[in-house]
C-alpha positions in Angstrom: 0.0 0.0 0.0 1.0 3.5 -0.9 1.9 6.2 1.6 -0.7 7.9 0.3 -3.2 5.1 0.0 -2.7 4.2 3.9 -3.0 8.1 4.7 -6.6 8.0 2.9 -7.5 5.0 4.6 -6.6 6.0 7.9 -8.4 8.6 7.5 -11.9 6.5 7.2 -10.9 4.6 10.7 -9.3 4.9 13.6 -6.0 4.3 13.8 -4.7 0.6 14.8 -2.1 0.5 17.5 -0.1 -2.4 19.0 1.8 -2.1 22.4 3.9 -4.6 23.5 5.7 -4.8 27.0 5.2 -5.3 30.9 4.8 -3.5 34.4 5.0 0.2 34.4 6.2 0.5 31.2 3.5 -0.8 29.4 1.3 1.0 31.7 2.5 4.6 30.5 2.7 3.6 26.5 -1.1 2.4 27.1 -2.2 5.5 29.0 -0.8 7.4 26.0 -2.1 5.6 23.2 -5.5 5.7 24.5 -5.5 9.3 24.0 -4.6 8.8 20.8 -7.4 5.8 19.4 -9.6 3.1 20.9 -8.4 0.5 18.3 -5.4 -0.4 20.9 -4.3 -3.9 21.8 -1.8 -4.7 24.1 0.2 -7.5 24.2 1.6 -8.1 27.6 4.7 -10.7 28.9 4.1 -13.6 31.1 7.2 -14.4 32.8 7.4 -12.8 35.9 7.9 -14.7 39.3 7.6 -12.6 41.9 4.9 -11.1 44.3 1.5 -12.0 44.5 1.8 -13.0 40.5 4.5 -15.4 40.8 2.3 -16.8 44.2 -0.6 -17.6 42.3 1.3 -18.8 39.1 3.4 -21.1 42.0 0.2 -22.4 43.3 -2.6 -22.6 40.3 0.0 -22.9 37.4 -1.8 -20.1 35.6 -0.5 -17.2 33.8 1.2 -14.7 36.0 -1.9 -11.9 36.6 0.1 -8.7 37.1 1.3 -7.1 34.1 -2.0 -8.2 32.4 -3.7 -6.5 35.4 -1.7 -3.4 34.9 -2.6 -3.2 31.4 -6.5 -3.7 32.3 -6.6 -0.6 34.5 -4.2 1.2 32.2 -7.2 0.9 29.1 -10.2 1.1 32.1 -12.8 3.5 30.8 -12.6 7.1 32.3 -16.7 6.5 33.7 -17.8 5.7 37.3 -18.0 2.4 36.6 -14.5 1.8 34.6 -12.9 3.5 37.4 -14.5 1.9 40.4 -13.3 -1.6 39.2 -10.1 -0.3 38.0 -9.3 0.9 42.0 -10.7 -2.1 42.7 -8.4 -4.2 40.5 -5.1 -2.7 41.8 -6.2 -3.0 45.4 -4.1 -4.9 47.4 -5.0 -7.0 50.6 -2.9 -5.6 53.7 -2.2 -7.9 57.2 -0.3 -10.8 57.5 -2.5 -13.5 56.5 -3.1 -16.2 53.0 -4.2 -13.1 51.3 -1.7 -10.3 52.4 -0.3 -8.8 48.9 -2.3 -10.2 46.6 -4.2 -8.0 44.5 -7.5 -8.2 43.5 -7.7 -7.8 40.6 -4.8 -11.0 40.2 -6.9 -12.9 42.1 -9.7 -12.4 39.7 -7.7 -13.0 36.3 -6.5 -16.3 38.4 -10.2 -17.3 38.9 -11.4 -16.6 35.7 -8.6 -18.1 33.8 -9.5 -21.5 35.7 -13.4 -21.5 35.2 -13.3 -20.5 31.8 -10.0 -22.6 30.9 -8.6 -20.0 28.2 -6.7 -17.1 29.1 -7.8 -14.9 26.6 -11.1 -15.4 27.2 -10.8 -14.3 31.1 -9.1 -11.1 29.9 -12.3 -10.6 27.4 -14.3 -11.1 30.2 -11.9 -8.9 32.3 -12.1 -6.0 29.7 -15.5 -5.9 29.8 -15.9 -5.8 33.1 -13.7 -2.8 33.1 -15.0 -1.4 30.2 -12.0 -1.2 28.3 -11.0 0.7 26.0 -9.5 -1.5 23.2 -7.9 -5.4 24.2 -5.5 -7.0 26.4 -3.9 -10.0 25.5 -0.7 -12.6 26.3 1.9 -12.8 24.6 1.9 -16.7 25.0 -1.0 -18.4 26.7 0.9 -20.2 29.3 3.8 -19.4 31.6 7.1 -18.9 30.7 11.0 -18.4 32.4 13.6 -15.9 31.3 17.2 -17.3 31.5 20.2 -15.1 31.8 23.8 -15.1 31.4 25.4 -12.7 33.7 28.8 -11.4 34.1 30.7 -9.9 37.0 29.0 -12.1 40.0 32.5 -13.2 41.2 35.8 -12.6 41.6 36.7 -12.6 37.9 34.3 -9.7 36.2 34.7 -11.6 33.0 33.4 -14.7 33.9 29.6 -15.6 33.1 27.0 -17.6 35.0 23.7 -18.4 34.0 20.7 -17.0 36.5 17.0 -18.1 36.0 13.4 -16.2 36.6 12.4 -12.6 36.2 13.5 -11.4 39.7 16.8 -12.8 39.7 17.5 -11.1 35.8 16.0 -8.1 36.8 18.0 -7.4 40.2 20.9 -9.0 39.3 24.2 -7.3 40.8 26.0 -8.3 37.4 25.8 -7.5 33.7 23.2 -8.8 31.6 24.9 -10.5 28.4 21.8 -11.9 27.0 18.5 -13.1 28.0 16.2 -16.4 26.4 12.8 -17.8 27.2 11.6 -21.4 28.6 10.4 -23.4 26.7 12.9 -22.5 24.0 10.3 -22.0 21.2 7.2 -20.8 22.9 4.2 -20.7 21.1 2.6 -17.5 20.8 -1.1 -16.1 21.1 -3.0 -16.7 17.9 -4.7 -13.1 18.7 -1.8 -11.2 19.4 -0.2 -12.5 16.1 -3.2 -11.4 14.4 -2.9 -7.8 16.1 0.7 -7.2 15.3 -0.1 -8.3 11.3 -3.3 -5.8 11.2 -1.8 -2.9 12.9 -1.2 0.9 11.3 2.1 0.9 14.0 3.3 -1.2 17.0 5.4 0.1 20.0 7.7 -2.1 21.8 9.0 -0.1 25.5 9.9 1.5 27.3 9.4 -0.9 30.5 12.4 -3.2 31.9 14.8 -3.7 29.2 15.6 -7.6 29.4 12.3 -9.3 31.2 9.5 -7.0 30.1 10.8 -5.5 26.5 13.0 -8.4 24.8 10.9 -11.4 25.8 8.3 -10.6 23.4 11.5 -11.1 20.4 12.1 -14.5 22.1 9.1 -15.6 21.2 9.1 -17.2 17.4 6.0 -16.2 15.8 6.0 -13.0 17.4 9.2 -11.9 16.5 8.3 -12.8 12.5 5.2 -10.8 12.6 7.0 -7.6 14.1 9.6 -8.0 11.8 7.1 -8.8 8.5 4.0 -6.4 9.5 3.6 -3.5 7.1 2.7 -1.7 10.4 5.5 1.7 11.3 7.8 0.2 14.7 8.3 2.4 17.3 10.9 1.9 19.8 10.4 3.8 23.1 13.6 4.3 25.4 13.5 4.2 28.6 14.3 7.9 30.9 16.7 5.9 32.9 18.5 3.1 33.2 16.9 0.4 35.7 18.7 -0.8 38.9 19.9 -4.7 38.0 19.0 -5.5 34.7 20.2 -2.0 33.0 22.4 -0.2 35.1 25.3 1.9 33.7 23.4 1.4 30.3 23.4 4.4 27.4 20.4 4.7 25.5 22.0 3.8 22.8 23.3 0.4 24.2 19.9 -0.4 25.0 19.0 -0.5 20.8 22.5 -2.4 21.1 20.8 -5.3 22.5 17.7 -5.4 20.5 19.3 -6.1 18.1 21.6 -8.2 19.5 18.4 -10.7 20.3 16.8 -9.8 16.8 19.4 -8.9 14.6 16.5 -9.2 11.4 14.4 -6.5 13.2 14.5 -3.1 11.5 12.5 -0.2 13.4 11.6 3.2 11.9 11.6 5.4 14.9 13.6 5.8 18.1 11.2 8.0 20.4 13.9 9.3 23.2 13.3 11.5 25.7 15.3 15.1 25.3 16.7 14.9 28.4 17.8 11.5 29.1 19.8 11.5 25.8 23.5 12.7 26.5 25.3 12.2 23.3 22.6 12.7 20.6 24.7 11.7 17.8 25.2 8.3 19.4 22.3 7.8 19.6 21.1 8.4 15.9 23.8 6.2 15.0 22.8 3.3 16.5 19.3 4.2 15.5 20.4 3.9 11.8 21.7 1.0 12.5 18.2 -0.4 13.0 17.1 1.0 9.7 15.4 3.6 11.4 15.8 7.4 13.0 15.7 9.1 16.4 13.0 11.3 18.0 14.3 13.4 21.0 10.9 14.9 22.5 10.3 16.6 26.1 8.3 12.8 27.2 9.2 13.2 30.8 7.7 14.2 33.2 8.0 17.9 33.9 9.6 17.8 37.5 12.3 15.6 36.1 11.2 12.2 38.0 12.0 9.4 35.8 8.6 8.7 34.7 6.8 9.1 31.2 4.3 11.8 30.5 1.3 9.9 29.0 -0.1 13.5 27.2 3.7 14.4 26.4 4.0 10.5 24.8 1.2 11.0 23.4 1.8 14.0 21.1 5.1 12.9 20.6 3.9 9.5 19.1 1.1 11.6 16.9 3.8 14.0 15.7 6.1 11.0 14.9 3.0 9.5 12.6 2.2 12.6 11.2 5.7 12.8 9.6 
């Protein structure tokens, strides 16, 4: 299709958007997307072990609820009733009993995962509940493990060990070298797959470089449809880099391993925030590398904490489509 052909029909629909990610991350490109169209699916990972999701996948051996949850209330509708069950869904239980930590909204994703025995169909049933705006799906439809190799855990900083589960990668005291998935060739969700091949542009971070943001490369089928969809592919960075996982990392090394883990992967925009960018040229570099080029836009929060703007994403994202 033409770039004048997609303009025209574009302009008879809204436009299709695919986010891809985890946690917080996810939560911020969601909250500005939805400002931007209702035609919004997220695809969300499912490897974390930890907290009250790595409890319940530990006991019931379903999908880890939490970034799913996150990305529910994220695309909750604004009304009474979207927000009432969104509070709702991030409330946690306080005290010190079976319950303490758990939130309820995992606890409801757990149950309705079980009775209805497909996890896309509980987070159907989830987004209507909440009234979402748009959909909410895996990224695989069961469980998976992230595996790391890690340097700089002993004596010799060069030596590499291998650490397992999304807690250990992500506070890690060592370097990162590379991260992979088990099982080793995870099959993905049918829907997301769909979702990535229909969409007008996909957006993969910002979020937690290694467990929330690479996973969804790891994953076969997904990784062919990002690289094969006609869709544009926006890369988000993150303001900072994380604690663990990240630290000591320049924006541009982050790009460094993505394509490290999917060297076929070519990407048409690098959305950066202004100020989190200290050699710009560096960074436009590496973006080239990728096939693609770098946006620096104010996408930070205005009082300088390390958090994403969702109206400042937002018309930084609409600008970068416009051109």
């Amino acid at each position: 299709m033409t770039e004048a052909a997609n303009s025209a029909n574009l302009a008879d629909r809204p436009l299709r958007a695919v986010a891809l990610g985890g946690g917080h991350g996810l939560y911020a490109t969601l909250s500005a997307l939805r400002m931007l169209t209702d035609a919004l699916t997220a695809v969300v990972t499912v490897a974390d072990d930890g907290g009250s999701s790595g409890r319940l996948r530990g006991e019931l051996g379903v999908l880890p609820p939490g970034d799913l949850r996150m990305a529910l209330t994220a695309l909750a509708a604004d009304d009474t009733g979207g927000s009432r069950w969104g509070e709702l869904f991030q409330h946690r239980f306080g005290g010190t009993g079976a319950l303490a930590g758990h939130a309820v909204g995992n606890l409801l994703l757990a149950g309705l995962i079980e009775v209805l025995g497909d996890p896309v169909a509980a987070l159907d049933e989830a987004c209507a509940l909440l009234r979402v705006r748009g959909r909410v799906l895996p990224m695989c439809t069961h469980p998976l493990v992230i595996e790391a190799e890690v340097t700089g855990l002993g004596p010799d900083p060069h030596k590499s060990a291998q650490i397992r589960g999304q807690v250990a990668v992500a506070s890690t005291p060592g370097r990162v070298q590379r991260v992979w998935l088990r099982p080793k060739q995870p099959s993905a969700c049918r829907e997301a797959i769909e979702a990535v091949w229909a969409a007008d542009v996909v957006i993969l971070g910002p979020g937690s470089w290694f467990t929330s943001v690479l996973p969804h490369l790891l994953v076969p089928e997904l990784r062919d449809a990002l690289v094969g969809t006609p869709a544009q592919r926006l890369v988000v960075l993150n303001l900072a880099p994380q604690p663990g996982e990240t630290a000591g990392f320049s924006p541009e090394q982050h790009l460094d391993v993505l394509n490290q883990h999917a060297p076929e992967l070519r990407v048409h925009v690098v959305l950066a925030d202004s100020a989190a960018v200290p050699v710009p040229e560096r960074l436009r570099r590496s973006a080239e590398a990728l096939g693609g080029r770098a946006v620096l836009a104010p996408i930070g929060e205005p009082d300088g904490t390390p958090r994403h703007n969702p109206a400042a994403l937002a018309e930084a994202v609409r600008g970068v489509l416009r051109s």
